[in-house]
DRENDOVEX-758258 format. One record per atom (N, C-alpha, C, CB): residue number from 1; residue in three letters; atom name; x, y, z. Coordinates in steps of 0.02 Angstrom, whole numbers, m for minus. Each point is the difference from the previous one (the first is absolute). Glycine has a CB too. Example, Ala and Ser with C-alpha at 12.3 -4.5 7.8 and 13.67 -1.06 7.14 Angstrom:
BEGIN
  seq  type  atom       X       Y       Z
    1   ALA     N     660    m284     390
    1   ALA    CA     m45      59       0
    1   ALA     C      45      60       0
    1   ALA    CB     m95     m59      62
    2   SER     N      77     112     m98
    2   SER    CA      42      59       3
    2   SER     C     m39      55      37
    2   SER    CB      59     m32    m108
REM end
This chain:
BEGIN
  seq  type  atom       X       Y       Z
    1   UNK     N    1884   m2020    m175
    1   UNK    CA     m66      27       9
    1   UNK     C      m6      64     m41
    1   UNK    CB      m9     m51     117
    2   UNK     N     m48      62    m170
    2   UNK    CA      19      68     m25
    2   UNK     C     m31      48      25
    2   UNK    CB      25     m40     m89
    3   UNK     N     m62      82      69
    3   UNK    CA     m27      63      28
    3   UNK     C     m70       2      10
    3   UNK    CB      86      52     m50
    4   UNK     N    m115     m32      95
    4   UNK    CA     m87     m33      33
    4   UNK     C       2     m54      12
    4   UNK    CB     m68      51     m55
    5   UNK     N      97     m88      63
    5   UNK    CA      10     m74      51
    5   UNK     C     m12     m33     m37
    5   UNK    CB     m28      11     101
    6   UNK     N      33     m13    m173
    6   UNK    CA      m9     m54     m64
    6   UNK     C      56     m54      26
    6   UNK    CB     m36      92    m117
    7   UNK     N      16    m157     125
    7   UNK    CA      57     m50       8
    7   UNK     C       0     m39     m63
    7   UNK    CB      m7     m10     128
    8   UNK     N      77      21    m152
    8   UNK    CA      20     m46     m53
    8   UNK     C      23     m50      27
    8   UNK    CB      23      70     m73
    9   UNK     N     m84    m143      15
    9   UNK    CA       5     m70      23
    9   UNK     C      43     m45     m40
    9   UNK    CB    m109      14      43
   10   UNK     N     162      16     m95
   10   UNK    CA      55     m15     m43
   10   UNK     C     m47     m31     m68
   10   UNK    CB     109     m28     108
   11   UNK     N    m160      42    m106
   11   UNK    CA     m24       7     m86
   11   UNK     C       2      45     m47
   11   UNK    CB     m58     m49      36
   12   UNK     N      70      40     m86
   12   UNK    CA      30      50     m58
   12   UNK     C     m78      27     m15
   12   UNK    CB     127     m71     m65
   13   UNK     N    m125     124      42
   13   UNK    CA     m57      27     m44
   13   UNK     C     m28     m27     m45
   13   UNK    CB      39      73      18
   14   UNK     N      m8    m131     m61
   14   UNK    CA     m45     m27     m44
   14   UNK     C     m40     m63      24
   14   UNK    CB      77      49     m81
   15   UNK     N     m53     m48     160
   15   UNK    CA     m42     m50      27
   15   UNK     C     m76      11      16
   15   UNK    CB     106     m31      40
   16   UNK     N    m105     123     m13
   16   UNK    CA     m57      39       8
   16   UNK     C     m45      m5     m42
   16   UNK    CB      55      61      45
   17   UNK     N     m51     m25    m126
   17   UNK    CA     m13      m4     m38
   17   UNK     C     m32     m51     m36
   17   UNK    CB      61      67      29
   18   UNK     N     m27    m135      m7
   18   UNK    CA     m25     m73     m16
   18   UNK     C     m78     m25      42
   18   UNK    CB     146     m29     m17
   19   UNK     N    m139      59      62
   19   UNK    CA     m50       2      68
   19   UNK     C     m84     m13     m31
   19   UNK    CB      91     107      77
   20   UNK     N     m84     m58    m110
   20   UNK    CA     m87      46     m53
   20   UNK     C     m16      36      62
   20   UNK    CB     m79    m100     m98
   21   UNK     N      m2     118      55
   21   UNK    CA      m4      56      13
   21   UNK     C     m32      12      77
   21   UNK    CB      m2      14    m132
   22   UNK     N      12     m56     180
   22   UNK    CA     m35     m20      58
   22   UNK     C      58      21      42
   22   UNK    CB     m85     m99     m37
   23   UNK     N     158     105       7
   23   UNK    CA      46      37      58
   23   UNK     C     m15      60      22
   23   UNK    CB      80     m49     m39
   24   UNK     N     m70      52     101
   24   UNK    CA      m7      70      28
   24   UNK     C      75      40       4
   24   UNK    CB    m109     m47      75
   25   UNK     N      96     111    m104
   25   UNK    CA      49      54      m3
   25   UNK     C     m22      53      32
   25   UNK    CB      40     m34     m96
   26   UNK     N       1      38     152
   26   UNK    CA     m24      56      36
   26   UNK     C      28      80      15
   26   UNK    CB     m32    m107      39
   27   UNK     N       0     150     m58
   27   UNK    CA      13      70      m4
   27   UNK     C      20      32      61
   27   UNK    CB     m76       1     m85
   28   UNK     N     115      67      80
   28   UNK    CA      21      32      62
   28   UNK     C     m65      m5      39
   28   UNK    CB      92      81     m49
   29   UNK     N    m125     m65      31
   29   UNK    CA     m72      30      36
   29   UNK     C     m51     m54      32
   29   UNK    CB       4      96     m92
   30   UNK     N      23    m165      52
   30   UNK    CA     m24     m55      49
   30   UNK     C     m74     m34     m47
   30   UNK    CB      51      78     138
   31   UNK     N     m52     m37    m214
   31   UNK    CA     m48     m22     m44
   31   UNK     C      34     m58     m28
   31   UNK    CB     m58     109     m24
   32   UNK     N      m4    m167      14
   32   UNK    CA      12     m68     m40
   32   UNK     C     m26      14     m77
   32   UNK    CB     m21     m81     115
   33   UNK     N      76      68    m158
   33   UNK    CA     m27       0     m67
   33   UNK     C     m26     m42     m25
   33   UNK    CB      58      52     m13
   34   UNK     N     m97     m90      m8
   34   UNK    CA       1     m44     m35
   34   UNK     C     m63     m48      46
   34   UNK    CB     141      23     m58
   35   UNK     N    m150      m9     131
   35   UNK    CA     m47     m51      36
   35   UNK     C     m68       2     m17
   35   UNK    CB      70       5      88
   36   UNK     N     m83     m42     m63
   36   UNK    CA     m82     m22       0
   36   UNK     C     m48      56      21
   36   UNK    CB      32    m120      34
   37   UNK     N      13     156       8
   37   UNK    CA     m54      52      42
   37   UNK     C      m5      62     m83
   37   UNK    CB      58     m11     188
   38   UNK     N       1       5    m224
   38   UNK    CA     m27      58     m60
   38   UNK     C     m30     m10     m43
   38   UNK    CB      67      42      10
   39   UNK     N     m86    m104     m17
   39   UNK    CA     m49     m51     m72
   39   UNK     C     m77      12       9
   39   UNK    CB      86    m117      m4
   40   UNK     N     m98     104      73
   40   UNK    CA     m57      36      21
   40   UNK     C     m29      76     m23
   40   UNK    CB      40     m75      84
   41   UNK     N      m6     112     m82
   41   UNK    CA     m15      82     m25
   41   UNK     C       6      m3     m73
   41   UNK    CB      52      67     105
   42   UNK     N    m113     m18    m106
   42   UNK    CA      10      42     m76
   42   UNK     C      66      28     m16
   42   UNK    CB    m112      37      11
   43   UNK     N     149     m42     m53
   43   UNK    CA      54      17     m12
   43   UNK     C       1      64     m49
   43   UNK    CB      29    m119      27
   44   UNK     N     m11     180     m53
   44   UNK    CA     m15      31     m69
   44   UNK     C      88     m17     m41
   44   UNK    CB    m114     123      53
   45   UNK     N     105    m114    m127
   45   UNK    CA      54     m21     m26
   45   UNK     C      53      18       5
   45   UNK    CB     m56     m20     m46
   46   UNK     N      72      86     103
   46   UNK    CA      67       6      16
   46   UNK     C      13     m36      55
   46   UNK    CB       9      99     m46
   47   UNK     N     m35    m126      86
   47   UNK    CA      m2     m30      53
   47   UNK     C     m12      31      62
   47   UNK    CB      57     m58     m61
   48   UNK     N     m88     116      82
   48   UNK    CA       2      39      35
   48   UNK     C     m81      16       5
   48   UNK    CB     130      29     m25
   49   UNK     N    m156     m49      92
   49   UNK    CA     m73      37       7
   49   UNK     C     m33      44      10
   49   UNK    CB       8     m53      11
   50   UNK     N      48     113       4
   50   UNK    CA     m36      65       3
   50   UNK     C       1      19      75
   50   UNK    CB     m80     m24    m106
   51   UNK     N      90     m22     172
   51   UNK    CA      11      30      55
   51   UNK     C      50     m27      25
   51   UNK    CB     m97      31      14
   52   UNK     N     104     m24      60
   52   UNK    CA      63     m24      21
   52   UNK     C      76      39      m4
   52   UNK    CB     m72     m95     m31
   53   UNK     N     125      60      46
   53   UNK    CA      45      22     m17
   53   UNK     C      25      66      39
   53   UNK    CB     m35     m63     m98
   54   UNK     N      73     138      77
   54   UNK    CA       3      37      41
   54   UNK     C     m70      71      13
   54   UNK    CB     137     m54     m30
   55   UNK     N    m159      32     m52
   55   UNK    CA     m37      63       3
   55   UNK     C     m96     m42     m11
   55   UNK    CB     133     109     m70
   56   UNK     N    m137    m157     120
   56   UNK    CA     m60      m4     m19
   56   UNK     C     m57      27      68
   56   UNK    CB      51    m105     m95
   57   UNK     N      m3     155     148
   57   UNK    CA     m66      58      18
   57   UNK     C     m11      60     m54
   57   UNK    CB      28     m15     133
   58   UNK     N       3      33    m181
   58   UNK    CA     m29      29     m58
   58   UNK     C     m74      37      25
   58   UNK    CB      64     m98     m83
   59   UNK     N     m98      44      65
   59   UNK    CA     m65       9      m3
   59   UNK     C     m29      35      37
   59   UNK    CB       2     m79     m35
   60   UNK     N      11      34      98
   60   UNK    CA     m29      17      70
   60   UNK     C      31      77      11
   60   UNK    CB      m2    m139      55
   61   UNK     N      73     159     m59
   61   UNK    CA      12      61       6
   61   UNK     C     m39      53     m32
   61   UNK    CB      94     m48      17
   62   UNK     N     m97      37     m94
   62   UNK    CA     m45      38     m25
   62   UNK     C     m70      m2      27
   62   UNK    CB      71      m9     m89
   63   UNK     N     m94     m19      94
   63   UNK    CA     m57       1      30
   63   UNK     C      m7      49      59
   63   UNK    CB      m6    m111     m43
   64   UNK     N      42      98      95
   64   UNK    CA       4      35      62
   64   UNK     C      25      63       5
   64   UNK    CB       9     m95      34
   65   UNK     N      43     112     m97
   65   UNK    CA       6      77     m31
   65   UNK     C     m75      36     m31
   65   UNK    CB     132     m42     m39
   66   UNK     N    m144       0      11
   66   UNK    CA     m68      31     m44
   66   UNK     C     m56      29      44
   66   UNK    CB      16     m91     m91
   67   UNK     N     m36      30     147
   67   UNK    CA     m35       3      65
   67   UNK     C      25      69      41
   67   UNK    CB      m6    m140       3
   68   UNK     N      71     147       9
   68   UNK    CA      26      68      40
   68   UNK     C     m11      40     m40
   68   UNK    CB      82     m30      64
   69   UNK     N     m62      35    m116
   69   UNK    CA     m25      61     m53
   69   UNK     C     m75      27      12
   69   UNK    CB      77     m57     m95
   70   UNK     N    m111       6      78
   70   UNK    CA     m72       2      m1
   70   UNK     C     m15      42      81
   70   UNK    CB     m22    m132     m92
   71   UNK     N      29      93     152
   71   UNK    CA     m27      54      52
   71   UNK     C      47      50      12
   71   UNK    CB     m65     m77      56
   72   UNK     N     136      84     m97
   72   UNK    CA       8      71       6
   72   UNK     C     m39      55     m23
   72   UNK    CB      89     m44       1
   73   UNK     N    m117      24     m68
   73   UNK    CA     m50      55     m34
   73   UNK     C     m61     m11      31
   73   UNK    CB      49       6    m113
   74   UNK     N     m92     m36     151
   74   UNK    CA     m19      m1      31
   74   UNK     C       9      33      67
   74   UNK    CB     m12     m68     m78
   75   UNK     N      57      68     101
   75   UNK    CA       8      37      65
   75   UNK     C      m2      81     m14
   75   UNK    CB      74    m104      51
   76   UNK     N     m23      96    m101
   76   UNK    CA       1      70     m47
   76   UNK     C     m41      51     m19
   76   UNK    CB      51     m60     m31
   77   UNK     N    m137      27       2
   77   UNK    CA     m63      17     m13
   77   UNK     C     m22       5      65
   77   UNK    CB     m15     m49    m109
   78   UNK     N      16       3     173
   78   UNK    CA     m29      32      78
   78   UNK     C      42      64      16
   78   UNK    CB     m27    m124      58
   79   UNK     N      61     123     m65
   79   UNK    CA      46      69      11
   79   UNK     C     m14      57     m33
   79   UNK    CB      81     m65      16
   80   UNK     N     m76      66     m82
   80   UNK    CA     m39      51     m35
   80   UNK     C     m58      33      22
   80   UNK    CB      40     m56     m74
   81   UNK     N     m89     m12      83
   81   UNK    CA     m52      51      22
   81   UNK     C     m10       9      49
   81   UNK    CB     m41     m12     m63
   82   UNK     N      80      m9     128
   82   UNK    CA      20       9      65
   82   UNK     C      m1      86       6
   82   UNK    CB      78    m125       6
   83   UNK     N     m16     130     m67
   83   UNK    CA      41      68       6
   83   UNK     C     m72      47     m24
   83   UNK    CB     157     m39     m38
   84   UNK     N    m186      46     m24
   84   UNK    CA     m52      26     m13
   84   UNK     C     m48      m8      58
   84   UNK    CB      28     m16    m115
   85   UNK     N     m42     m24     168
   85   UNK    CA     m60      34      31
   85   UNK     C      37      42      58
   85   UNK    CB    m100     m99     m28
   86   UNK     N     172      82      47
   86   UNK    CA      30      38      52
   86   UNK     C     m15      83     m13
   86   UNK    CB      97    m103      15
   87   UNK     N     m64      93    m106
   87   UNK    CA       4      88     m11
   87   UNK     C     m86      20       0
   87   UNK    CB     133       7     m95
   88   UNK     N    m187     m46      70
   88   UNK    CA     m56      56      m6
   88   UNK     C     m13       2      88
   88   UNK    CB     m70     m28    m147
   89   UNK     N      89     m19     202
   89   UNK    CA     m13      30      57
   89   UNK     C      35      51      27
   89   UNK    CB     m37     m90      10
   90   UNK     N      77      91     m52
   90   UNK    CA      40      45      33
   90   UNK     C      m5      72     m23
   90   UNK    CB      71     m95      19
   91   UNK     N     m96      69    m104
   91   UNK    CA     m40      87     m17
   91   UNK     C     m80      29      33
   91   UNK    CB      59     m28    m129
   92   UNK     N     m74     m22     166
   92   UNK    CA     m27      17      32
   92   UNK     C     m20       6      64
   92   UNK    CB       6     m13     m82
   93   UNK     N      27     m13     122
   93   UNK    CA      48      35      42
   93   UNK     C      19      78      m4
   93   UNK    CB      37    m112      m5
   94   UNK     N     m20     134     m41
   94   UNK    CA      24      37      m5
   94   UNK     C     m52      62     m14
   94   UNK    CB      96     m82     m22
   95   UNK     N    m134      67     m18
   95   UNK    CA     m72      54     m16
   95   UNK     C     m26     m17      73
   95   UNK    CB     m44      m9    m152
   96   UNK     N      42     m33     176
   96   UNK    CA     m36      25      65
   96   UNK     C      36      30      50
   96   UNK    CB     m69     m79     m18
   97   UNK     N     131      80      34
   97   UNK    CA      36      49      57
   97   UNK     C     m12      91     m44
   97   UNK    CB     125    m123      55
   98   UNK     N    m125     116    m122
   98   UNK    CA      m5      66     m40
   98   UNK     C     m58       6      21
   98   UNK    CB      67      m1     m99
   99   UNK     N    m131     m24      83
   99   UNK    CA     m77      29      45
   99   UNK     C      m6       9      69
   99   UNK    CB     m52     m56     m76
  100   UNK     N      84       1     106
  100   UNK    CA     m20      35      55
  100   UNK     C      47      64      33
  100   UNK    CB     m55    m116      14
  101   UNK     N     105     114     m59
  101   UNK    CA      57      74      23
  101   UNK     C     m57      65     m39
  101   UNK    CB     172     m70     m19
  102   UNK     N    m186      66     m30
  102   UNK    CA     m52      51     m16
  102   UNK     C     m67      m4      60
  102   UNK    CB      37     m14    m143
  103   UNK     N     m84     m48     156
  103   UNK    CA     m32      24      50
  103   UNK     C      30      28      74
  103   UNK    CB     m68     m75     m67
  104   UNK     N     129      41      84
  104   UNK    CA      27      81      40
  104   UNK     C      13      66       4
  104   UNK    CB      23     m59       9
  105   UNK     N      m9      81     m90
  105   UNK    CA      22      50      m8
  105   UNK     C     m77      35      11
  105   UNK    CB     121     m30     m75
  106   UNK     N    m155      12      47
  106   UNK    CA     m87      39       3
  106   UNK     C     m12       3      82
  106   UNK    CB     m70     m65    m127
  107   UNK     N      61      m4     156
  107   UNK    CA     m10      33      65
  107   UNK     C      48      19      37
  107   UNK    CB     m80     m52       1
  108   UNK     N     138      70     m10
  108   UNK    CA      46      48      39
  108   UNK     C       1      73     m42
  108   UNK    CB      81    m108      49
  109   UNK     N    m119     116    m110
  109   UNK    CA     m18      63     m10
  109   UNK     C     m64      42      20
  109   UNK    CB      67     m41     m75
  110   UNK     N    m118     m27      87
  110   UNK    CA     m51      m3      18
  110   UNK     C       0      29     107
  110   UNK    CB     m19    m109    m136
  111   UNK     N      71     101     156
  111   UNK    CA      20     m10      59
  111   UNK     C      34      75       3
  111   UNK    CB      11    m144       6
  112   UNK     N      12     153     m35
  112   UNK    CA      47      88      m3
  112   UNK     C     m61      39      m9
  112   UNK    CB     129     m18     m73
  113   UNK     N    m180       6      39
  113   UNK    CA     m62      37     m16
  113   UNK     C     m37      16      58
  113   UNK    CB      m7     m53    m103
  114   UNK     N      m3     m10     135
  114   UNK    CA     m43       6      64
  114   UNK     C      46      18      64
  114   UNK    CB     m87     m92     m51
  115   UNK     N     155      97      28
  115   UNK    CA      31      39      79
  115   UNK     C      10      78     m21
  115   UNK    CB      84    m113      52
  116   UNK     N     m92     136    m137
  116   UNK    CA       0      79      15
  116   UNK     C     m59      11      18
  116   UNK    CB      76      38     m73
  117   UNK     N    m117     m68      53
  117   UNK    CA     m82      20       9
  117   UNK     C     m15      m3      89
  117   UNK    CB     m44     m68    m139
  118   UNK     N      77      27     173
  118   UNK    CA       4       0      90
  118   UNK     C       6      79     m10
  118   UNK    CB      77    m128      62
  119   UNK     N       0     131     m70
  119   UNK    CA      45      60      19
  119   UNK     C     m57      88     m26
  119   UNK    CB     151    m103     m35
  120   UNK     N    m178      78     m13
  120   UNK    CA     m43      49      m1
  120   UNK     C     m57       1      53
  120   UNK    CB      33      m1    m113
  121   UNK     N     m60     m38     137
  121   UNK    CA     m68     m24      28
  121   UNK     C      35      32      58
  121   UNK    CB     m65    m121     m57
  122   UNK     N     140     113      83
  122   UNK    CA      22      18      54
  122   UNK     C       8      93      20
  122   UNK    CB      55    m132     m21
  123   UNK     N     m38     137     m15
  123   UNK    CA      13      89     m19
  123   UNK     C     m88       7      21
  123   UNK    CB     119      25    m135
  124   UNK     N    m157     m48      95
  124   UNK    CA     m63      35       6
  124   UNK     C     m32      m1      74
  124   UNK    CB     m17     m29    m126
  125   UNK     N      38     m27     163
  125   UNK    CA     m26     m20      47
  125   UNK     C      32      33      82
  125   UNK    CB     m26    m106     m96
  126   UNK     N      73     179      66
  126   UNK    CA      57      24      50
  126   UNK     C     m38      32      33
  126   UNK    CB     100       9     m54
  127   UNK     N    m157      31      18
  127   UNK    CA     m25      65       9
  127   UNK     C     m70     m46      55
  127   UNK    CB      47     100    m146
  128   UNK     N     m53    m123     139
  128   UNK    CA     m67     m40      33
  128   UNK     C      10      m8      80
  128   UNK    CB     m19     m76    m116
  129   UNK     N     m11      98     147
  129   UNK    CA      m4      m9      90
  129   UNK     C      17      81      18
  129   UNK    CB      60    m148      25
  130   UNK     N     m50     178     m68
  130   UNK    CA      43      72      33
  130   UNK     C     m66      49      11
  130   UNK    CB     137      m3     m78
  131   UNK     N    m172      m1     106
  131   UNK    CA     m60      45     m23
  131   UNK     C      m1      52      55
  131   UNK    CB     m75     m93     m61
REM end
């Protein structure tokens, strides 16, 4: 018995050979050369059609790279301007805690104004009832 369970039936090789071209010879991989099922297909002159085999997701890979690529820069461009409207809210944000810290500062100066002005009103108001 030789190797992949090929059983030798005590014919010599030139008996094979004598056969034509309708013998089947069969490959590790379990492909028929020579059958009916490959006469059917377009063939190109090396004998090889362009898919199949080990590398015929090729394509499809590229494709599905190109595709991830694509909504990475895409995701990339939402992000960008994600980040751009974060920062102008946030510059403004920022001008507005600055205004309204200036409108405190006015009315808590505004507020120191009107408690010396009490403190005077008060002094004046010592002398009053004593008559």
């Amino acid at each position: 018995m030789a190797l992949f369970g090929r059983k030798s039936t005590g014919s010599s090789s030139s008996d094979n050979a004598a056969a034509g071209p309708n013998t089947r010879s069969r490959s590790m991989f379990g492909r028929n050369k020579g059958s009916s099922v490959d006469q059917g297909r377009n063939v190109s002159p090396t004998g090889r059609t362009g898919s199949g085999g080990l590398f015929n997701r090729n394509k499809d890979n590229l494709s599905v790279a190109q595709a991830k690529v694509k909504d990475a820069e895409k995701t990339e461009k939402q992000t960008e301007k994600m980040l751009q409207q974060a920062r102008a809210q946030t510059k403004e944000a920022k001008k507005h805690v600055s205004l309204v810290e200036h409108e405190a500062d006015v009315e808590a100066r505004n507020a120191a104004r009107k408690q010396k002005d009490i403190k005077g009103l008060r002094k004046t108001t010592k002398g009053l009832g004593r008559v």
